[in-house]
C-alpha positions as CSV (number, residue, x, y, z in Angstrom):
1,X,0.0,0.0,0.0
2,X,2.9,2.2,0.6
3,X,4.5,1.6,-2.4
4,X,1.3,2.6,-4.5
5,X,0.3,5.4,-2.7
6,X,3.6,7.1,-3.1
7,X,4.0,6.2,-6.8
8,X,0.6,7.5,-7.7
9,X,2.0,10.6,-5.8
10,X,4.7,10.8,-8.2
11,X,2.2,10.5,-11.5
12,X,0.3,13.2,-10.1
13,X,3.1,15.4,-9.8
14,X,4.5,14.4,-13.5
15,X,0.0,15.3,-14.3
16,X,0.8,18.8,-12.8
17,X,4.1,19.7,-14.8
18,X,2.1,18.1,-18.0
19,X,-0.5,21.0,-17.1
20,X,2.0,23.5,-16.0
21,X,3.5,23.5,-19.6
22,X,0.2,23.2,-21.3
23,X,-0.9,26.4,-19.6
24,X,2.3,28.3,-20.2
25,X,2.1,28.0,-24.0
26,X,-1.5,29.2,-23.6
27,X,-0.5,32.4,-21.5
28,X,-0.7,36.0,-23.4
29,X,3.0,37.3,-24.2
30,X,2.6,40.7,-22.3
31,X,-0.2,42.6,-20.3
32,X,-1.8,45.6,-21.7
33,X,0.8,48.3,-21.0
34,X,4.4,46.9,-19.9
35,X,5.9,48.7,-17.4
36,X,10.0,48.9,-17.1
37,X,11.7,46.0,-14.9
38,X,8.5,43.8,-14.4
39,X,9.2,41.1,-15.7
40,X,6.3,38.9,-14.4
41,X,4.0,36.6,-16.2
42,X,0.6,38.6,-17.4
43,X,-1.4,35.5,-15.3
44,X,0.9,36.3,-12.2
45,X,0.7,40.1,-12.6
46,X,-2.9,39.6,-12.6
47,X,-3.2,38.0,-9.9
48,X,-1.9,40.5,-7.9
49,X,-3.2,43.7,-8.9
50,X,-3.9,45.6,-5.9
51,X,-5.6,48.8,-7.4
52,X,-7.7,50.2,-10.7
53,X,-4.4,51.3,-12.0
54,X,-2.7,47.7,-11.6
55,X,-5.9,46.2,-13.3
56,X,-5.9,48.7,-16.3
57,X,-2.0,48.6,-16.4
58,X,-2.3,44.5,-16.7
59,X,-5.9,43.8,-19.0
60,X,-6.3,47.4,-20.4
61,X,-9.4,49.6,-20.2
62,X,-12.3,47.9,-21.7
63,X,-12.6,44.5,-23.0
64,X,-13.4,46.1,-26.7
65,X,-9.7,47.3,-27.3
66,X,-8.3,44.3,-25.2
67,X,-10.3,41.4,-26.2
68,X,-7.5,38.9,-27.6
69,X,-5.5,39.5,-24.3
70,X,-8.8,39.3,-21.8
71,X,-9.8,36.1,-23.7
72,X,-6.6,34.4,-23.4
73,X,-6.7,35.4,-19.8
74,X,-9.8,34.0,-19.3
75,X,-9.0,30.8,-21.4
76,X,-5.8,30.1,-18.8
77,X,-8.2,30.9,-15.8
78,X,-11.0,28.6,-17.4
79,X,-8.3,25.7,-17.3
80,X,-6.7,26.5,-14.0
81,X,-9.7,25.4,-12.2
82,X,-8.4,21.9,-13.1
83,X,-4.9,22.7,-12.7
84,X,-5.4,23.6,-8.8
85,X,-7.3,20.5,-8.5
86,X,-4.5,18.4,-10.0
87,X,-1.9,20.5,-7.7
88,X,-4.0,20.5,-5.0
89,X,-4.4,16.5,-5.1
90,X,-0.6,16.3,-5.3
91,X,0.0,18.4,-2.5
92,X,-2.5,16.6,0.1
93,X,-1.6,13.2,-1.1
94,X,2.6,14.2,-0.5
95,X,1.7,14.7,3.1
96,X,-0.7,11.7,3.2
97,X,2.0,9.5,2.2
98,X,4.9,10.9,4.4
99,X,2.4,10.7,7.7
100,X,1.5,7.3,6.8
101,X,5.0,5.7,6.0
102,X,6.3,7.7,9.6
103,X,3.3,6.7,11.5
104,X,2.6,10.5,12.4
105,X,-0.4,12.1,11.7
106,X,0.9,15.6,11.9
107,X,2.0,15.5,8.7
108,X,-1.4,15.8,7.3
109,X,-1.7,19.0,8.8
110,X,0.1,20.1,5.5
111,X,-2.3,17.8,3.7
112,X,-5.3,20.3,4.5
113,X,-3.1,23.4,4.1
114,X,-2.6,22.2,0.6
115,X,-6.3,22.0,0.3
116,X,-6.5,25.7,1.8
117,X,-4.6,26.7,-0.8
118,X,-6.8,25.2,-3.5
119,X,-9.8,26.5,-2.4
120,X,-8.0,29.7,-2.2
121,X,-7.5,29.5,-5.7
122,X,-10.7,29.3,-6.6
123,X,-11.7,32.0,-5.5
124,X,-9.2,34.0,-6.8
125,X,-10.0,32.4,-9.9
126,X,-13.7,33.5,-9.6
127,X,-12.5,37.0,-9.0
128,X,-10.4,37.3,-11.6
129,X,-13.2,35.9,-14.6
130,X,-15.3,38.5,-13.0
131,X,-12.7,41.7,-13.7
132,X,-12.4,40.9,-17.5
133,X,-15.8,41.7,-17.7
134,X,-16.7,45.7,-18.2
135,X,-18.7,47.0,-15.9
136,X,-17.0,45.0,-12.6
137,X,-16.9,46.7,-9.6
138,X,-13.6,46.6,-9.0
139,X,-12.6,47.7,-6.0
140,X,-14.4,44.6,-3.4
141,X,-13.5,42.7,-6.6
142,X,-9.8,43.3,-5.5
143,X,-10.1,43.4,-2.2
144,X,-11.1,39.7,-2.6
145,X,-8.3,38.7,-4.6
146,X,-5.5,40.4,-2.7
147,X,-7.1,38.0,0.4
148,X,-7.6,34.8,-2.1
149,X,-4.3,35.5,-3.7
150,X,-2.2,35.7,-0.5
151,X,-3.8,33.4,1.3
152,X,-3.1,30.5,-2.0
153,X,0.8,31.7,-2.0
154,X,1.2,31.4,1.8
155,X,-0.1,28.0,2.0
156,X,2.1,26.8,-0.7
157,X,5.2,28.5,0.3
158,X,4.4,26.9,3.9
159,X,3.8,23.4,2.1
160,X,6.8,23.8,0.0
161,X,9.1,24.5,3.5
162,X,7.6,21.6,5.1
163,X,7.9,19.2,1.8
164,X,11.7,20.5,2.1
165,X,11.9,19.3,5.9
166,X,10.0,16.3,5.0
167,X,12.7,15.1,2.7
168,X,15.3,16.4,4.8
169,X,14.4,14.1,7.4
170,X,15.0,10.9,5.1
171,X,18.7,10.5,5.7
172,X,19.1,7.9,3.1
173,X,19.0,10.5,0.3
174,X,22.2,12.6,1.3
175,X,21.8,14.9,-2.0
176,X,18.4,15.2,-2.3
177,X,17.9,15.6,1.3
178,X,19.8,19.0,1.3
179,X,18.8,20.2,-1.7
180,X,15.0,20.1,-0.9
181,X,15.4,21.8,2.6
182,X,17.3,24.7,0.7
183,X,14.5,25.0,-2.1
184,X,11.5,24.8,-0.1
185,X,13.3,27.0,3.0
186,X,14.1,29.4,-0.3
187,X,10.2,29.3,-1.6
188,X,9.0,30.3,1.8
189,X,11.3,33.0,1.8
190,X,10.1,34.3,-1.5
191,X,6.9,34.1,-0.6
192,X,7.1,35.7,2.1
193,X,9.3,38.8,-0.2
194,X,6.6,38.7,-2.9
195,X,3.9,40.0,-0.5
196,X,6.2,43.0,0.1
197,X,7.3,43.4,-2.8
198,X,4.5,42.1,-5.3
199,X,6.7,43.5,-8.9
200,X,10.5,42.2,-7.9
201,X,9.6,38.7,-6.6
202,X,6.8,36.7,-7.5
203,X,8.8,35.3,-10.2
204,X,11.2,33.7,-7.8
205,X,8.5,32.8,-5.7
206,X,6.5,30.3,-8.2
207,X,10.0,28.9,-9.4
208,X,10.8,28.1,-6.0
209,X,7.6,26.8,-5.3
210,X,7.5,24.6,-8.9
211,X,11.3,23.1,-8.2
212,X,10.0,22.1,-4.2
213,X,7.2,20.1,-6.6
214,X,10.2,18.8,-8.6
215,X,11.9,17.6,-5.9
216,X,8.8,15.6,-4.6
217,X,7.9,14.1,-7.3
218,X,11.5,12.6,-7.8
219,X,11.3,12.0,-4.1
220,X,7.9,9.9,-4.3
221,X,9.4,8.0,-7.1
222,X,12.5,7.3,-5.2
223,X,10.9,6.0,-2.0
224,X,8.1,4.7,-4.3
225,X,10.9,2.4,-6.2
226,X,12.8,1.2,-3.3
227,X,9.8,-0.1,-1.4
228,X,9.1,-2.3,-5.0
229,X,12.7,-3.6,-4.6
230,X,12.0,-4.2,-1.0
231,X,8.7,-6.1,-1.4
């Protein structure tokens, strides 16, 4: 049972890259008006818009003159719904595995703040259809994401730091071991940076976060394939 549950851990994960990549080639090139050195995805400049003039400055001012980039906003929103499913899944069933192969149950504490985060993300991802449409009352419209938003990114960079000690912990992965406690000790860091500085470093804050998922997957696989060999 082991053996399967932390395999099938491991296909998720390689299910959430697969959907990563898929979205990425879907994302719009550039927001409405570029500002000098950002240098953040339009989805994750979105996403954090914390006035009117963010919004505008990200989908431009009516959905008439910005239609292309609103729809291909909306199309990567559409899809994410299934994306923080898939991530969300992974995330709950990392911790699920960990806490059952250690026989502590503490573990899935991380398991439901991986959920949190999910549910977070939906309703960001609520919020943000909504603001593509004309007419949106925008400012409890972004009030709303700014709480959605930060609440999603906190509860990943917090499952990414304790994905990092999980793996730490295992002291028959040397390498790996260090590695992930640097990353996901790094993606709670930057998370933690992005909130106060929302332009300079989201960007390292989602790469941190997607390596941490990296690192568990080849982790999962890893503890996956050894208890085969030891069955």
């Amino acid at each position: 049972m082991l053996i399967n549950r932390f395999t099938f851990v491991s296909l998720v994960g390689v299910l959430v890259f697969g959907i990563t990549l898929w979205l990425g080639t879907l994302s719009p090139q550039s927001v409405a008006h570029p500002a000098e050195g950002d240098a953040r995805d339009p989805i994750i400049a979105f996403e954090m818009v914390r006035d009117a003039a963010e919004l505008t400055a990200v989908i431009g001012e009516n959905r008439a003159a910005y239609a292309p980039l609103r729809d291909a906003i909306d199309k990567v929103n559409r899809i994410d719904f299934l994306y923080m499913t898939v991530y969300g899944g992974f995330i709950a069933l990392f911790f699920m595995a960990v806490a059952q192969q250690r026989s502590d149950r503490r573990w899935l504490v991380l398991s439901v703040v991986g959920i949190v985060a999910m549910l977070a993300d939906v309703r960001e991802n609520m919020v943000l259809l909504q603001l593509t449409q004309d007419g949106a009352n925008a400012s409890p419209l972004i009030e709303d994401l700014i709480s959605a938003t930060w609440i999603k990114w906190f509860a990943l960079g917090l499952t990414s730091l304790g994905a990092g000690y999980a793996m730490f912990e295992d002291t028959s992965m040397p390498r790996l071991r260090l590695i992930a406690m640097i990353v996901g000790l790094s993606a709670s860091i930057f998370t933690c940076l992005a909130y106060l500085e929302p332009v300079k470093f989201p960007q390292y804050m989602a790469l941190a976060i997607f390596v941490t998922w990296l690192l568990m997957v080849v982790y999962a696989h890893l503890v996956g394939r050894a208890q085969y060999s030891q069955a």
